[in-house]
N, C-alpha and C positions, 0 to 999 in steps of 0.2 A: 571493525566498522560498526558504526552506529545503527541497526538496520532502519527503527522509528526515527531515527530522522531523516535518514535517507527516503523512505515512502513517505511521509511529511513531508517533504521540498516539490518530490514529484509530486504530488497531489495538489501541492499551493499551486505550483506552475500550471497549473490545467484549468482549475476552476474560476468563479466570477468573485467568489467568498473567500479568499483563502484564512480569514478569520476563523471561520466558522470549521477549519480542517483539523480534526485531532484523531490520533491513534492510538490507541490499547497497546498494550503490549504483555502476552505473557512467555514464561520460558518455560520448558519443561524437559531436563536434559540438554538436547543439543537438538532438540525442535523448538521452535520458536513460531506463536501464534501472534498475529499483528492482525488487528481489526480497525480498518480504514471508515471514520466518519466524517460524512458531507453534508451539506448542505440540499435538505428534499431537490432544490433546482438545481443543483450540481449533480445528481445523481447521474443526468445523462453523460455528462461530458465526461464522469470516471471511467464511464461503463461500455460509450462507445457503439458503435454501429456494431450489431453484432455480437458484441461484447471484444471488438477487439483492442481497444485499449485496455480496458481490464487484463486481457489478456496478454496485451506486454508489458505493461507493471509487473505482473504475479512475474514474467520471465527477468525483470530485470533485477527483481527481488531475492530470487532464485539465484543466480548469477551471484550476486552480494553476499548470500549467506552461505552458497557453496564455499567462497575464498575462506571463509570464517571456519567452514566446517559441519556447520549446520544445517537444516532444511528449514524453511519458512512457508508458512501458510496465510496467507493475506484472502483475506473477509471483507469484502466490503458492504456497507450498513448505512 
C-alpha cells in the first residue's frame, strides 16, 4: 500500500483546496513519517473539533501501515 497516497486522497476529500494538499514522506526502517500540508484555511477542517479528525486520520493511517508492517506517524503542518 501506497501510505502518501492514501493520506492525500483523505486529506483532498475534506478540504475546500484540495490543490493546495501535499505530503512529505520519509522512511526510516519500517517507520514511516508522512507530513500532511494544507491550506492556512483548511487547517481547521483537518484538525477538527477537538482535534478529532486529526485523530481519525492518524488511526486510519495506522490501520494501513500496520497491514504493511510498519508504524506511521502523520504531522500535520
Amino acid at each position: 500500500m501506497e501510505l502518501k497516497k492514501i493520506l492525500s486522497d483523505i486529506a483532498k476529500a475534506i478540504v475546500d483546496n484540495p490543490d493546495e494538499v501535499t505530503v512529505l514522506e520519509s522512511e526510516e526502517g519500517s517507520n514511516v513519517l508522512l507530513e500532511l500540508h494544507v491550506a492556512p484555511g483548511d487547517m481547521g477542517k483537518v484538525i477538527g473539533r477537538h482535534g478529532r479528525i486529526a485523530k481519525a486520520i492518524r488511526a486510519v493511517m495506522k490501520a494501513a501501515a500496520n497491514a504493511d508492517g510498519k508504524r506511521v506517524i502523520v504531522e500535520i503542518r
